[in-house]
N, C-alpha and C positions, 0 to 999 in steps of 0.2 A: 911608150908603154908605161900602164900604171907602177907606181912603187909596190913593195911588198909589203901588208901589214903586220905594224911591228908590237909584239908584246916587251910588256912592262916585266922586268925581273920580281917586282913587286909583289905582285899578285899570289903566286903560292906562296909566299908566307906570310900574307893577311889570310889566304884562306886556313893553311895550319892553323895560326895562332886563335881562329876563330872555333874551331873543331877541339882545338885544348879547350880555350876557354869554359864551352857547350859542357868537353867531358867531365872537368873541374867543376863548374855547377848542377852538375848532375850527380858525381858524388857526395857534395856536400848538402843537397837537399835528401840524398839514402838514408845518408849519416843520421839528419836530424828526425829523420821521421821512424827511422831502428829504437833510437834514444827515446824517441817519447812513446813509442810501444812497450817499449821495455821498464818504462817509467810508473806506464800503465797497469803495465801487468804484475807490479813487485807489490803492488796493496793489496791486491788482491790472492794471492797469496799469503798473505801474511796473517798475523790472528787467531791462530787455530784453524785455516784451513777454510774462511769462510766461506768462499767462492766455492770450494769445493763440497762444502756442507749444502752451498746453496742449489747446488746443481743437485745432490745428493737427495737434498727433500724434494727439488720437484720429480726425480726419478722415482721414489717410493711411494707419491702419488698414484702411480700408475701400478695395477694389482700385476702388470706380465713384469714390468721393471723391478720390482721389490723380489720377483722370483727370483730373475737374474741375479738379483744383489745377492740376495743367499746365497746362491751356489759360488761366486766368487766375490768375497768379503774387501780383497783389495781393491780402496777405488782410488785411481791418478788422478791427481791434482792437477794444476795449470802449472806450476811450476818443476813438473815432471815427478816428484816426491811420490810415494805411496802410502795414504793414511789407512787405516782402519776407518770398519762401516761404521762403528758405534763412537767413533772421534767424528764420523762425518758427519752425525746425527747433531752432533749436540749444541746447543745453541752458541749464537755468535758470542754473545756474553756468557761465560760461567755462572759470572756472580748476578744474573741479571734477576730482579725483583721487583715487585708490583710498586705501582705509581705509589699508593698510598703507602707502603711500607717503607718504600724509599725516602717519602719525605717527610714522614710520621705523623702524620696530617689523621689519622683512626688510630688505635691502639686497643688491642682487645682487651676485652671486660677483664678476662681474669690474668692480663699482667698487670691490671694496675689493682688489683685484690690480695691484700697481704694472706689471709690463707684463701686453702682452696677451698674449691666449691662441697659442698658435701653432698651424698648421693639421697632420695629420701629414702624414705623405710621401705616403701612399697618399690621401690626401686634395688635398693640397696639387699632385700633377703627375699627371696622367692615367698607369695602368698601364701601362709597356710590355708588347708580346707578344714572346713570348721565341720568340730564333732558332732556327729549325727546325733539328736535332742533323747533320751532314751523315751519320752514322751510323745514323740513323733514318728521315730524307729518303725517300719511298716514291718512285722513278721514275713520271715520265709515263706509261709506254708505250706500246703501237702501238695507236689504233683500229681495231677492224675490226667494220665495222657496227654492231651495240649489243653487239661485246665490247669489252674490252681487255685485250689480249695483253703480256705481262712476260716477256721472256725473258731469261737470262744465260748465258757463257759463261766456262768457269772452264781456265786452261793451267794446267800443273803440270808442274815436274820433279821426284822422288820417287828418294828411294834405302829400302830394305827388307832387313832382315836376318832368315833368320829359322834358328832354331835349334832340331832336335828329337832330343835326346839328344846322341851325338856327332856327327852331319852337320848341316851347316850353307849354306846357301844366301845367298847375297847377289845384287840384280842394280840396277840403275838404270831407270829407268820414267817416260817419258812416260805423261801423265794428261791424256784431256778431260770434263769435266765439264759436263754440260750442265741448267738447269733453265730451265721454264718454268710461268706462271699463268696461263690464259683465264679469265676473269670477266664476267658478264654483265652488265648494264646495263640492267635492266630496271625496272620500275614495282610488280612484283611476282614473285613467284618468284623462283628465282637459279640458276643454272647455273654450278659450278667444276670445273673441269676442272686438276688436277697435276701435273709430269711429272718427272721428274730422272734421268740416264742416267750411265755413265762409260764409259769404253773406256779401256783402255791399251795399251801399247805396251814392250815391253823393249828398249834398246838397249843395256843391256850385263848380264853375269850371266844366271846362271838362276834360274830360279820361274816358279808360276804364274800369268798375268795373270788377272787378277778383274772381267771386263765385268759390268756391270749396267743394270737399264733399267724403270724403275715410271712406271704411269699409274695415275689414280685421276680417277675424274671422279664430282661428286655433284648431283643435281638436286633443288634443295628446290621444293614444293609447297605454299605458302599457302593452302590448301583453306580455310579459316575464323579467326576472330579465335583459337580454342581447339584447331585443328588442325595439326598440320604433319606431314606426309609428306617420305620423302627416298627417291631411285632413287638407285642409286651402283650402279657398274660398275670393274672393276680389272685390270692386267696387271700380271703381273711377274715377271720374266727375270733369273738371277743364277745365279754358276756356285758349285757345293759347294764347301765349305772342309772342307780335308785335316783340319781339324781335328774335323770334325763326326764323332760316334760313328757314320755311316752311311754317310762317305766308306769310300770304297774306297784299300785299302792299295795301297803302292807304285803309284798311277796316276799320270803323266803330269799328264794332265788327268780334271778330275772331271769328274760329267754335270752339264750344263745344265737346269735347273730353272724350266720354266713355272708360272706359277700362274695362273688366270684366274679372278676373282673378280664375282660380281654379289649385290644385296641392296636389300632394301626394307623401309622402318618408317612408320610409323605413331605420335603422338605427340598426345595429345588430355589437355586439361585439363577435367576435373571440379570445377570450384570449388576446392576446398584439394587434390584427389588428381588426381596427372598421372599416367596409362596408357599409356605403351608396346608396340608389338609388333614384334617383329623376326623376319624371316627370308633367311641368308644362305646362299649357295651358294660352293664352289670347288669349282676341277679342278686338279690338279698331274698334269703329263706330267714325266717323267725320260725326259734322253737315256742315251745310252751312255756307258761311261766306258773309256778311251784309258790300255793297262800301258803299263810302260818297254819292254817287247818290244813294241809297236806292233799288239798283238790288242786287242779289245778288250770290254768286259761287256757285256752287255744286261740294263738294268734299267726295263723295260717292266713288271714284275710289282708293281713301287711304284707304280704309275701310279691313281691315283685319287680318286672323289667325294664332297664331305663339305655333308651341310645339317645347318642350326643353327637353331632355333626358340628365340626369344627374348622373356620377358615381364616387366616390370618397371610397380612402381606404385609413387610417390611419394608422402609427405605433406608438403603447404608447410604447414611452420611458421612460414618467410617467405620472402619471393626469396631471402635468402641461407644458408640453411637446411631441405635438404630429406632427411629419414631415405627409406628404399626400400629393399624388397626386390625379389629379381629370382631367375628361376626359368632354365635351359636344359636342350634337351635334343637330342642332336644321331644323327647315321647316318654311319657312315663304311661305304663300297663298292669296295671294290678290281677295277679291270677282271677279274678273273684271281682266281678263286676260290682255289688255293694259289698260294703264292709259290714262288721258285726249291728252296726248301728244307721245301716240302711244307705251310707253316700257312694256316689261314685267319683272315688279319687283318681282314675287316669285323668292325664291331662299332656296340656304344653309345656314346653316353656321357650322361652326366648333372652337373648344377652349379646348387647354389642359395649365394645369399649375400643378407647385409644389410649396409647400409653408409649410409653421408650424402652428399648433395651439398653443397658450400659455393662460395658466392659470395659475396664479400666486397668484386668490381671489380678492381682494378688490383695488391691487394696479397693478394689469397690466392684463389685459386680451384681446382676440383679434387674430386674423390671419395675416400672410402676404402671399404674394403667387407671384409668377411671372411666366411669361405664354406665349401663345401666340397662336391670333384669328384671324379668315379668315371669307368673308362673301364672296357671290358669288350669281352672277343673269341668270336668265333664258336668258333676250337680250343679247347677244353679243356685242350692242353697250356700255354696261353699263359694265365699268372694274372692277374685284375684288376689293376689300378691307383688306389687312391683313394688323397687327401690333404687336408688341409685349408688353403684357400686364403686369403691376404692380397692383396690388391690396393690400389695407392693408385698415383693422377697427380695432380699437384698441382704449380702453376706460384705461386712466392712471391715476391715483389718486397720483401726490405727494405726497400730503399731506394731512389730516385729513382735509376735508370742498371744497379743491378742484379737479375738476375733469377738465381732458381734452381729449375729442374724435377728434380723429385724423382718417381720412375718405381720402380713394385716390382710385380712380376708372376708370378703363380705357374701354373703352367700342367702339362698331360700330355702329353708329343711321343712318339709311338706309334714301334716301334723297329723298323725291318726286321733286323736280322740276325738270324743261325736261333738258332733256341729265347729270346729277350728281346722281352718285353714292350714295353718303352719306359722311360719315367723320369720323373721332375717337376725339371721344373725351376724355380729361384728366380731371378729376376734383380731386381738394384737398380741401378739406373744416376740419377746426379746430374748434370746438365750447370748450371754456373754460369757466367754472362755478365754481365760489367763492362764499362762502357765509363769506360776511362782517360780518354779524353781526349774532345774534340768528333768527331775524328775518327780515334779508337782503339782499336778494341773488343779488349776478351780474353774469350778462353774456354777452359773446363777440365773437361772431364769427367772422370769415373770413376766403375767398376762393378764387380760380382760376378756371377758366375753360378754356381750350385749347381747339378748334376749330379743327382740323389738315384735311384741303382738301389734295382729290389725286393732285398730281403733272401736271395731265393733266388736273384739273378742273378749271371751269372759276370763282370760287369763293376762293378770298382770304383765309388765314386764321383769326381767331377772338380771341381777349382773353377778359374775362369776369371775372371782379373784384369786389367781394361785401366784405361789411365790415358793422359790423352791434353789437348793444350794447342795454343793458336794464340790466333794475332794478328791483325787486319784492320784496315790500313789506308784508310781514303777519301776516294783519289786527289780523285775530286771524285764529285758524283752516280753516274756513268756508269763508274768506275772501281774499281777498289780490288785494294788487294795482300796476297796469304796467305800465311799460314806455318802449319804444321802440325808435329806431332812426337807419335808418340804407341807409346806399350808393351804388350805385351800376355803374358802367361803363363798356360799351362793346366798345373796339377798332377795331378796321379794317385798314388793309392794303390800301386800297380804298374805298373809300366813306367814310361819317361820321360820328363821334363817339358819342354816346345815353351814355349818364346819368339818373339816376332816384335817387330823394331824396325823403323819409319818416320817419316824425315823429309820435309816438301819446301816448295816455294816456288815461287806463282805469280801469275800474273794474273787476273784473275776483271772482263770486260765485261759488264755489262747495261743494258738498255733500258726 
């Protein structure tokens, strides 16, 4: 029989000693990996809490997180501690500050400036608004319902010399002058209405008095943002000057001179091209005119109707910069088919021109244009009329207080005496206004006017020179005192040359 298999005594206690061993290095690797967790985790803690700062900002990233925080402020740390949210907020560095400040590498302007900066004026004390000029000061005037009414009232006493070859006339002359503005006061559209009159009076000397009297009234129409329409209507009343080539010789008094004017436009933007159309009517009635024998003329045969058709189209270049051309063409109708001396003066006429508009606001504004106009008559014995025209209105302001309008206009004034055509006339007239003082204004005109007969007319040419100056003082708003003084001479080829001199001074009320 086999023996029995024999175990070794040996053996369970290699096995113990291997099972300690096992648990002995299973503790001491716990050990070291507790320690370095723990190791880990003490820096992070430390500092102010930055670990937990840093979990803090990415929790208030989030809009539901940042509620949470609100309603409960304590937030735990990693090392079990409780900070505050606004300890958790704040950065990991207290003292922390920007690169360049930290190593001084920029330093701002004004620490390295022994004093400081100073503020400027216009900085340092609020702008004042500058006093209203008493010379520019626009009056209240009178409400009336949604106008308001400006009216003024001008005295004058006036002396006049006037001189034509060797007779000469002098006399002294009460002067009322009267203007007024209605304006309308509306939300839209606008209704202005103009008016200016004189009358005088001689109380000593002779000549003749010079009443006058113009209204003008124009109704704008806002039809559209790109539309505008104007109704305008006109009078006006003024008596011939002996100097006119149409006055009547040796009279007395010349004839009275109606005109009754009405007209309507139309005015529409096309994107960059503005289209105008115009068409204007007058009537001039002539009275009689009054010899030194006390008979007197009848000039009823001057008496007559002119329409004018008007077209003009713009390119904006910009609001202050517009070139246009512009086209007319017009009908003159005399009551009375021949005149006293047998012609038949209705006729044509015709006028195109190109030219710029400019606006520029306060210091240049105004047109020029050049051109050129033809008139034409029904008699055959009566020759056309053409020229070529310059025009320019133009209001310039050098400088703050002065203005100067500059006015040149070339035109055909159709000529009743027998056998002449009419003439073209040139005029420039400058008017320059200064104000001297707060409440001193001056002003100075001066002009020419060129006469220009056809070449086969039996009437020279004429040039006509005035020059003319005044003062305004203002009293206060409601006041103010004039002085006028002004020259005038018309030369001729043949025959003799006419002077006229006026001064005067007066009072001028408005409202």
């Amino acid at each position: 029989m086999g023996q029995p298999k024999q175990t070794s005594s040996v053996t369970p206690l290699r096995a113990m000693s291997r099972a300690v061993s096992f648990a002995a290095l299973s503790c001491l690797l716990l050990g070291q990996t507790a320690a370095f967790a723990q190791s880990v985790s003490q820096p992070a803690t430390t500092a102010d809490g930055r670990s937990a700062a840093s979990q803090d900002n990415r929790t208030t990233n989030n809009p539901a997180a940042f509620d949470a925080e609100t309603d409960d402020p304590a937030v735990p740390t990693a090392n079990g501690t409780t900070a505050n949210a606004d300890d958790a907020q704040r950065p990991a560095i207290a003292d922390a500050q920007s690169g360049d400040d930290i190593t001084g590498s920029i330093l701002d302007d004004d620490i390295r400036r022994l004093n400081t900066r100073e503020a400027p004026i216009d900085e340092a004390l609020p702008r004042r608004r500058a006093a209203e000029s008493a010379s520019t000061a626009e009056t209240p005037g009178i409400p009336i319902g949604t106008f308001v009414l400006r009216p003024s009232v001008t005295q004058s006493i006036n002396t006049e010399t006037t001189k034509d070859g060797d007779t000469s006339e002098h006399r002294a002359f009460l002067e009322t002058d009267t203007a007024a503005t209605l304006t309308s006061d509306w939300g839209r559209h606008q209704l202005t209405v103009t008016s200016e009159g004189a009358w005088q009076k001689n109380i000593s000397g002779e000549g003749e008095e010079q009443p006058s009297l113009k209204i003008n009234g124009d109704l704008r129409l806002d039809l559209s943002n790109d539309t505008v329409a104007h109704l305008t209507a006109g009078y006006n009343f003024y008596r011939e000057d002996t100097d006119d080539p149409d006055a009547i010789a040796d009279a007395t008094q010349q004839s009275d001179v109606q005109e009754f004017t009405a007209g309507a436009s139309v005015q529409h933007d096309f994107g960059i091209l503005r289209g105008t159309t115009a068409l204007a009517l007058s009537r001039s009635i002539y009275s009689d005119a009054t010899l030194s024998n006390g008979t007197t003329v009848t000039l009823s045969d001057r008496d007559q109707t002119t329409g004018t058709l008007r077209g003009r189209v713009g390119y904006e270049l910009s609001p202050a910069l517009i070139p246009f051309i512009e086209a007319t063409i017009g009908r003159t109708l005399y009551d009375e088919t021949r005149d006293s001396a047998g012609y038949e003066r209705s006729g044509h006429s015709y006028g195109a021109k190109a030219g710029v508009e400019v606006d520029l606001g306060e210091k240049l504004k105004g047109e020029v244009g050049v051109g050129y106009a033809m008139a034409d008559f029904e008699d055959s014995r009566l020759s056309s009329i053409d020229t070529a025209t310059l025009d320019a209105s133009l209001l310039w302001s050098p400088i703050r207080g002065t203005d100067v309008n500059f006015d040149l206009q070339t035109s055909i004034q159709p000529s009743t005496t027998a056998g002449e055509s009419g003439y073209v006339s040139h005029a420039l007239t400058t008017t320059v206004t200064h104000q001297l003082r707060d409440n001193l204004v001056g002003t100075m005109i001066g002009g020419v006017i060129w006469r220009d007969y056809q070449t086969d007319s039996t009437i020279n040419d004429e040039l006509v020179y005035t020059a003319a100056t005044g003062l305004t003082w203002n009293i206060n708003r409601y006041l103010d005192l004039t002085s006028t003084l002004g020259y005038e001479l018309t030369t001729r080829k043949d025959g003799d040359d006419s002077q006229q001199f006026r001064a005067g001074v007066g009072l001028k009320l408005k409202r």
